[in-house]
N, CA and C of each residue as an Amber inpcrd file, in Angstrom:
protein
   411
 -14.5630000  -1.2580000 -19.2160000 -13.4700000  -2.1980000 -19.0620000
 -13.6310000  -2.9850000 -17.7690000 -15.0040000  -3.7160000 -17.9050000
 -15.2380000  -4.4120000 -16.3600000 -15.6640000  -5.5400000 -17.0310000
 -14.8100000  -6.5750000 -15.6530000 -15.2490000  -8.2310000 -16.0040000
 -15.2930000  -8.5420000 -14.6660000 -16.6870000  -9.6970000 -14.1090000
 -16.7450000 -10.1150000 -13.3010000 -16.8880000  -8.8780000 -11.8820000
 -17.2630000  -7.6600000 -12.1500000 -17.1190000  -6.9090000 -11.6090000
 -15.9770000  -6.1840000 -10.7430000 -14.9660000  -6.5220000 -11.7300000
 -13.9890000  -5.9830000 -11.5360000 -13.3900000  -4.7430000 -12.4060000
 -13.0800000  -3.3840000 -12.5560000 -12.8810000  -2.6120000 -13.2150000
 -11.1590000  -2.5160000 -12.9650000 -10.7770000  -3.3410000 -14.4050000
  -8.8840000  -3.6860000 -14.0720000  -8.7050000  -2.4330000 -14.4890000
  -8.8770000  -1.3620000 -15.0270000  -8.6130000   0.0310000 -15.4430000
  -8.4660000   0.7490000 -14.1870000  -9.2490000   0.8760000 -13.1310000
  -9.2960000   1.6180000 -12.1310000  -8.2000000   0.2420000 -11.2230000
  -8.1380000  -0.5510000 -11.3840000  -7.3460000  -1.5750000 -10.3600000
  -5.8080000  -1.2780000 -10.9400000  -5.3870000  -0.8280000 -12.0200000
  -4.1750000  -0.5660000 -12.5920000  -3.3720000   0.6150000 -12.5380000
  -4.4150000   1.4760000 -12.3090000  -4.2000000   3.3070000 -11.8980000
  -4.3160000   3.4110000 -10.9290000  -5.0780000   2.5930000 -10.2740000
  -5.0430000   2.3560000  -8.5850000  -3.0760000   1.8080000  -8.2900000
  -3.2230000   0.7350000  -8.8410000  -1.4800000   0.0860000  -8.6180000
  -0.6530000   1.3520000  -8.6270000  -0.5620000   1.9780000 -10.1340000
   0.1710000   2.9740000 -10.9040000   0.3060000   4.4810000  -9.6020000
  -0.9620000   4.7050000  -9.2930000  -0.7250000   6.1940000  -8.5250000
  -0.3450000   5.4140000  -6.8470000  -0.9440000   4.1030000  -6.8270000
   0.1570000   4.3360000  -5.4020000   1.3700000   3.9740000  -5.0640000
   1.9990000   2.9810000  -6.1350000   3.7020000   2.9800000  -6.1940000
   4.2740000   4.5730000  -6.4060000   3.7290000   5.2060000  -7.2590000
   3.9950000   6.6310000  -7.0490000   4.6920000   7.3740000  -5.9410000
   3.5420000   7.1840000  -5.0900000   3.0030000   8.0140000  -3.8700000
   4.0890000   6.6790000  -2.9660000   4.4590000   5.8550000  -3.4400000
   5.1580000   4.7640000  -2.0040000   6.8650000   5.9440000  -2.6390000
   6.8440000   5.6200000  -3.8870000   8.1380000   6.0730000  -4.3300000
   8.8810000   7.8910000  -3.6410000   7.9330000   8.5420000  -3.5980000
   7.6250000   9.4830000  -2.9480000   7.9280000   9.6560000  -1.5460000
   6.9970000   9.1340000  -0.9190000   6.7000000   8.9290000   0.2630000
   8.1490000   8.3930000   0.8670000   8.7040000   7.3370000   0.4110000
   9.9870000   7.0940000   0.8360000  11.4150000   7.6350000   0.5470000
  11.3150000   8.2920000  -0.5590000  12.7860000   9.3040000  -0.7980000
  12.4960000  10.4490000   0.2290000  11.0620000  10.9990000   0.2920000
  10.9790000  11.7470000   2.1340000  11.4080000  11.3970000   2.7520000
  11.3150000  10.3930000   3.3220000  11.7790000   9.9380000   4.4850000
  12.9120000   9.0420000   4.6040000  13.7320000   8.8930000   3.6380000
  15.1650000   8.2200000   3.5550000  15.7710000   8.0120000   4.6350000
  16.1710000   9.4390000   5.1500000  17.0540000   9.3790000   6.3030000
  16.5770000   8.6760000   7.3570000  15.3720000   9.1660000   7.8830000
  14.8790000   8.7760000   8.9350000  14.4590000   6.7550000   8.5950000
  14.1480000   6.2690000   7.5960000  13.7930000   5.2250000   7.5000000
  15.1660000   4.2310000   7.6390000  16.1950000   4.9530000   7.1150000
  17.7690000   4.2980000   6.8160000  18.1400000   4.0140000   8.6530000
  17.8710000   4.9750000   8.9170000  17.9840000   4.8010000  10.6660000
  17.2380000   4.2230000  11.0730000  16.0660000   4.0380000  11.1170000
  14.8500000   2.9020000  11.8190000  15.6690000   1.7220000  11.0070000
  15.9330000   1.1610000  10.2620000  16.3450000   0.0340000   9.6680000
  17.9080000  -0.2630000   9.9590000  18.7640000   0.9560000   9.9380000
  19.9610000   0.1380000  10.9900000  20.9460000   0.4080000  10.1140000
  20.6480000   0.8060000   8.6750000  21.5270000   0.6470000   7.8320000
  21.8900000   2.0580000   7.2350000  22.9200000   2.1080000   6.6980000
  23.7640000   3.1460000   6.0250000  23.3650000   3.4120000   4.5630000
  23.4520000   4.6600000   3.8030000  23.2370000   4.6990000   2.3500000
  23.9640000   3.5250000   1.3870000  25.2280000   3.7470000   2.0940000
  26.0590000   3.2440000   1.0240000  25.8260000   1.6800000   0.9770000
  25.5220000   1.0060000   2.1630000  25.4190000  -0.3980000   2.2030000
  24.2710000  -0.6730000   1.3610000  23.3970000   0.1010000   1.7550000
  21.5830000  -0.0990000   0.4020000  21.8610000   0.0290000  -0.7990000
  23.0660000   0.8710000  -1.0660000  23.4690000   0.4300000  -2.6550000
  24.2080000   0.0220000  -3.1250000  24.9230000  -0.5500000  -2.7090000
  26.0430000  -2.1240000  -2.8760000  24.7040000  -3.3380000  -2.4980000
  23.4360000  -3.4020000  -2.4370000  23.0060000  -4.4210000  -2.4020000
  21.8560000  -4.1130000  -3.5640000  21.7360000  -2.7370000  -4.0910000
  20.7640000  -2.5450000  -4.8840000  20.3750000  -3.6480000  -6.1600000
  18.7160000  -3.4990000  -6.2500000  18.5980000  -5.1060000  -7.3050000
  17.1800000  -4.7610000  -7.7140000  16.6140000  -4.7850000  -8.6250000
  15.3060000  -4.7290000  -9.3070000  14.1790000  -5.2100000  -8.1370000
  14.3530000  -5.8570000  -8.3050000  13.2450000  -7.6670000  -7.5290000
  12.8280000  -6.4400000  -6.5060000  13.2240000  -6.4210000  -5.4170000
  12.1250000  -5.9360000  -4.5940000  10.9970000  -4.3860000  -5.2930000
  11.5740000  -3.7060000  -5.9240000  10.5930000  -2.4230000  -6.4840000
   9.6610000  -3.7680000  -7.5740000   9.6330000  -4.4170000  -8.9520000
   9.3330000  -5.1990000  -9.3630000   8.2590000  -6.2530000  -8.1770000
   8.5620000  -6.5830000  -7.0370000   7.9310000  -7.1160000  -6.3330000
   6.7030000  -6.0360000  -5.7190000   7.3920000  -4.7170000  -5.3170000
   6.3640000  -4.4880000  -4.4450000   5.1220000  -3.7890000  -5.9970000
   5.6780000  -3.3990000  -7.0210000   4.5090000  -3.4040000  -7.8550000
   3.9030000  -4.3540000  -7.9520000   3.9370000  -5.6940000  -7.9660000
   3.0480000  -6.8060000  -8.1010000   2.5110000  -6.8520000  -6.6770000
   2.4900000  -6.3470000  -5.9740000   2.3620000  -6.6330000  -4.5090000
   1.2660000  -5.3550000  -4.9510000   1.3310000  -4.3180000  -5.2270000
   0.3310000  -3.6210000  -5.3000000  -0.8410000  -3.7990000  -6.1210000
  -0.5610000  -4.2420000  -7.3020000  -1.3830000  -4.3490000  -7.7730000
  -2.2040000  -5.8010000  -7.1850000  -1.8190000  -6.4560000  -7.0360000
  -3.1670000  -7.6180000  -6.0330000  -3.5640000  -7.2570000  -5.2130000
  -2.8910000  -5.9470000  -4.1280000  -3.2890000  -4.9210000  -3.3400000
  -4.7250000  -4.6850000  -4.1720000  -4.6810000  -3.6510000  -4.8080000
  -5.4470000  -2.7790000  -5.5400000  -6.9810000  -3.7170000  -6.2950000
  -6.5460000  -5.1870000  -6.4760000  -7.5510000  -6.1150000  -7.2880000
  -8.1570000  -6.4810000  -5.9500000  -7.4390000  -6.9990000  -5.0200000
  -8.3560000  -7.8220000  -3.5970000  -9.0340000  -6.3660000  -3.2820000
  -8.3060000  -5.2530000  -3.3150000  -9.4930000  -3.9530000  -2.3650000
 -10.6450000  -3.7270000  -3.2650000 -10.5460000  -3.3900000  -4.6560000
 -11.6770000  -3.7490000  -5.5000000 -12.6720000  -4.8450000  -5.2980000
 -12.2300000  -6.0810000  -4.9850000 -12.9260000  -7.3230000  -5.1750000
 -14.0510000  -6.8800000  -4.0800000 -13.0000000  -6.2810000  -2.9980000
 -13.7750000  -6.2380000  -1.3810000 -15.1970000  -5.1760000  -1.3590000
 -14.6140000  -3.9260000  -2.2370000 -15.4850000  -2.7500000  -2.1260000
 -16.6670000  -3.5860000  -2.9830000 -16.5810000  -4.2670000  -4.1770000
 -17.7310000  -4.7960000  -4.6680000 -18.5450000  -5.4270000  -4.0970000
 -18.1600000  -6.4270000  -2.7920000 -18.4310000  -7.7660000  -2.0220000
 -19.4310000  -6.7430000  -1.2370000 -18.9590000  -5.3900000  -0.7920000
 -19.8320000  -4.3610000   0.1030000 -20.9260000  -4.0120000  -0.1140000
 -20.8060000  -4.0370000  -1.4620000 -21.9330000  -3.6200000  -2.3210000
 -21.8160000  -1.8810000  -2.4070000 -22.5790000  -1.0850000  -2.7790000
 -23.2400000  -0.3380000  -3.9670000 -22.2200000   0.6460000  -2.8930000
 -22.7590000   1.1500000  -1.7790000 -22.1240000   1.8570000  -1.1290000
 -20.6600000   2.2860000  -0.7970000 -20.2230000   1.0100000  -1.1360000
 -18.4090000   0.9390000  -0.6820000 -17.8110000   1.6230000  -1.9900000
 -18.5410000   1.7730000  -3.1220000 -18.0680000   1.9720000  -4.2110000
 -18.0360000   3.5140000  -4.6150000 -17.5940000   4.0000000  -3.8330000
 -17.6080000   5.6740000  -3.8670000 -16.4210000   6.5530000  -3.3850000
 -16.4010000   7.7460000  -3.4960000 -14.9830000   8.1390000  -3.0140000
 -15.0650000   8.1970000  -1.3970000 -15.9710000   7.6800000  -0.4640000
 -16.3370000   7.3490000   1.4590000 -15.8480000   6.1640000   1.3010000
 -16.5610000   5.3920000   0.7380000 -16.1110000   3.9080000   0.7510000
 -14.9880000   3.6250000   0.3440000 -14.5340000   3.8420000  -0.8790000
 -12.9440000   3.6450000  -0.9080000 -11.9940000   3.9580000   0.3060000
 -12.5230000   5.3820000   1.0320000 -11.6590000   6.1500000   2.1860000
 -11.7030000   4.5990000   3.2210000 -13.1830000   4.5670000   3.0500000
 -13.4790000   3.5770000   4.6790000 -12.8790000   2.3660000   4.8470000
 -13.2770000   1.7300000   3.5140000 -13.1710000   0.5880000   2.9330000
 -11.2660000   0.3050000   3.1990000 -10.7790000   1.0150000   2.8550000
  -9.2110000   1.2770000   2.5890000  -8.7780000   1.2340000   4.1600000
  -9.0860000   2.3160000   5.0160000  -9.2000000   2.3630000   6.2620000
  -8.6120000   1.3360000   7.0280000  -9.7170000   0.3170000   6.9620000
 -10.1560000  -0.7110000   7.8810000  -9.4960000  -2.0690000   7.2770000
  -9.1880000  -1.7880000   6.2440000  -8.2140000  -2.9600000   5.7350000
  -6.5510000  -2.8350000   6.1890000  -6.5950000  -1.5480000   6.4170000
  -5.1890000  -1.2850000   6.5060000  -5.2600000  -1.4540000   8.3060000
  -6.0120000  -0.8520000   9.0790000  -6.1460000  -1.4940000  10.4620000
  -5.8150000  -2.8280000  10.9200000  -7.4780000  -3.5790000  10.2030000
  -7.5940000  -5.2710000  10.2650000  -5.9630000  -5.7000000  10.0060000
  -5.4900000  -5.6370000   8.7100000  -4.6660000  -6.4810000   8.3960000
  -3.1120000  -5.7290000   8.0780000  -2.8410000  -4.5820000   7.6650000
  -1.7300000  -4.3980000   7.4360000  -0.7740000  -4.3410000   8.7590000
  -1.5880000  -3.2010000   9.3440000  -0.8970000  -2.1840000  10.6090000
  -0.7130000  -3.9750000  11.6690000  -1.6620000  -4.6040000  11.6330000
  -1.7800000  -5.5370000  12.7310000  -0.5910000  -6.5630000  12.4340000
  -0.4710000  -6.5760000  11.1630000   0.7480000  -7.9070000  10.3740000
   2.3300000  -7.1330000  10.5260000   2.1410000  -5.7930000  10.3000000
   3.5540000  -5.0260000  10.6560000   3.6440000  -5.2140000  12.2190000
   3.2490000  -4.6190000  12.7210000   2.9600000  -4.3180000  14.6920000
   3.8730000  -5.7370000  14.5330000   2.9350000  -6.7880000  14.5050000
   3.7070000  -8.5870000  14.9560000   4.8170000  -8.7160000  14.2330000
   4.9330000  -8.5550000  13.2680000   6.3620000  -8.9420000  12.5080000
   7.4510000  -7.8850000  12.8600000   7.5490000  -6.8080000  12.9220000
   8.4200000  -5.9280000  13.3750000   8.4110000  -6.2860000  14.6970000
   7.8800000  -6.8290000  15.9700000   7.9170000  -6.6190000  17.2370000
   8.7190000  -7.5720000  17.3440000   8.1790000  -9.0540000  16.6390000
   9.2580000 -10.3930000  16.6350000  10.6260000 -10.5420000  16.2110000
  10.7560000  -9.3330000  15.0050000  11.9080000  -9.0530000  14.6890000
  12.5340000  -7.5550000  15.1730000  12.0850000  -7.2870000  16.0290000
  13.0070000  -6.8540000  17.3120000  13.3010000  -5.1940000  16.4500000
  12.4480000  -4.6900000  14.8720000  12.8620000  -3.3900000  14.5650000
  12.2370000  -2.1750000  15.6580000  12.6590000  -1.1740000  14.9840000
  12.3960000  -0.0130000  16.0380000  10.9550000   0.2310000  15.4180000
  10.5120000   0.8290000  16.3850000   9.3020000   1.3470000  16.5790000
   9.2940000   2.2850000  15.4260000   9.6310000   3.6630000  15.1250000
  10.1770000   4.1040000  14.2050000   9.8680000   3.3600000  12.9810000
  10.1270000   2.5980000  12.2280000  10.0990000   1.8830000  11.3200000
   8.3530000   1.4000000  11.1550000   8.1870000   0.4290000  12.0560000
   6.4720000   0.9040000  12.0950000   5.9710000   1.4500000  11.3600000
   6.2560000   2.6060000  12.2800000   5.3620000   4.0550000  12.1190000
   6.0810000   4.3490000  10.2020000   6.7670000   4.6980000   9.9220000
   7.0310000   4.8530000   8.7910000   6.6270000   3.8810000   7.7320000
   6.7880000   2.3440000   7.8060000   6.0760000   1.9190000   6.9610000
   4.7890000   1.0230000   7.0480000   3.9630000   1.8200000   8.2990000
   2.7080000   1.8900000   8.1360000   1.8220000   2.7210000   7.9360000
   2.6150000   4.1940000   7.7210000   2.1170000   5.1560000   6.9610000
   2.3830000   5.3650000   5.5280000   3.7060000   4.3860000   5.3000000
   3.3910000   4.1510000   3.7080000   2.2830000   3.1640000   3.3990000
   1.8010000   2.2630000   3.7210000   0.6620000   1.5370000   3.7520000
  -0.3230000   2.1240000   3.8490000  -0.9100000   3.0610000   4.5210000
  -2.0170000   3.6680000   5.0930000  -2.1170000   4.5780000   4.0930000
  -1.2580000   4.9230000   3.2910000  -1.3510000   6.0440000   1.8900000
  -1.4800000   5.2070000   1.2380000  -1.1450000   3.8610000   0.8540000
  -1.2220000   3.2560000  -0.5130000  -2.5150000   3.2390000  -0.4220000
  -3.2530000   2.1570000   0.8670000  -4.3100000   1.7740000   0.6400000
  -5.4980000   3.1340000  -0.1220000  -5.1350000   4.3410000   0.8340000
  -5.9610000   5.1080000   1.0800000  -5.7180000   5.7770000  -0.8660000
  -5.0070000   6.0060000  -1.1890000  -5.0240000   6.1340000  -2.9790000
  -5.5070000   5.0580000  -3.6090000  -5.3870000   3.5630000  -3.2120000
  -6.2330000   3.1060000  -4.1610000  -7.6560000   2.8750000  -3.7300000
  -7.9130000   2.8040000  -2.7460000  -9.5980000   3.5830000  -2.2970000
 -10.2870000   4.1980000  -3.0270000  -9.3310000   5.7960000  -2.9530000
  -9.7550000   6.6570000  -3.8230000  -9.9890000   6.5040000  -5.3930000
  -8.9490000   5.7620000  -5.9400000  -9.1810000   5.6520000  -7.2230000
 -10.0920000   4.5250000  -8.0040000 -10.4130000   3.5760000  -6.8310000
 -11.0420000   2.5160000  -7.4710000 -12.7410000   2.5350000  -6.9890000
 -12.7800000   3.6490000  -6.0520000 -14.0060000   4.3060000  -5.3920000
 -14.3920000   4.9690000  -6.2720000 -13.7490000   6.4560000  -6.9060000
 -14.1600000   6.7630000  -8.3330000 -14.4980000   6.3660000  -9.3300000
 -13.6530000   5.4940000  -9.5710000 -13.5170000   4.5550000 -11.2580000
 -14.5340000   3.6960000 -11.3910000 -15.3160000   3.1540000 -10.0030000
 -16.0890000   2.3690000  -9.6970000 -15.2590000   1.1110000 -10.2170000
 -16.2900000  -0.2440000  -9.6900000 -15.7820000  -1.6740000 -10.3530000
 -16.3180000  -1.9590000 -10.9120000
């Protein structure tokens, strides 16, 4: 199930197991995230609405197609369960952690928050690594 060297099977189970693992990852840490963010239970659900979960799956899955695209661009090596790890890694360094750091600093959130959802990042990437490192492209 590969076109253009892309394997959308492993790019879709890649999406699939790390909304999972975000879904997860954040009912852990509720409390503590509800406090880095400022806000109360009850106010998050008097505003509750599809669109953002709906968003951040589409957000993953182009996640999951650009990290594929990338591990292929690496060639032969990136395409393994190291390379997915590495590959995943250094994307989440380069560009996630570095785009949170500036945008949270400008918008004045707590530090706290960061750290929490750049370790949900740092798991997404790092599951779809893994799965699209296996699955190959």
């Amino acid at each position: 199930m590969a076109f253009a060297g892309i394997n959308y099977l492993a790019v879709v189970v890649a999406m699939i197991a790390s909304y999972v693992f975000g879904s997860l990852y954040y009912m852990a840490l509720s409390k503590p995230w509800m406090a880095a963010v400022g806000k109360a239970e009850a106010e998050l659900k008097a505003n509750m609405s599809a669109v953002p979960f709906v968003t951040a799956a589409i957000a993953q899955l182009v996640m999951a197609f650009m990290l594929a695209g990338m591990m292929g661009h690496l060639g032969a090596e990136a395409v393994s369960l190291y390379g997915g790890l590495t590959t995943a890694f250094w994307v989440w360094i380069g560009f996630v952690l570095t785009t949170l750091v500036v945008n949270h600093g400008f918008q004045g959130a707590k530090r706290m928050l960061t750290v929490i959802d750049g370790g949900h990042w740092l798991g997404v990437l790092l599951i779809q690594g893994v799965v699209i490192g296996l699955f190959g492209i």
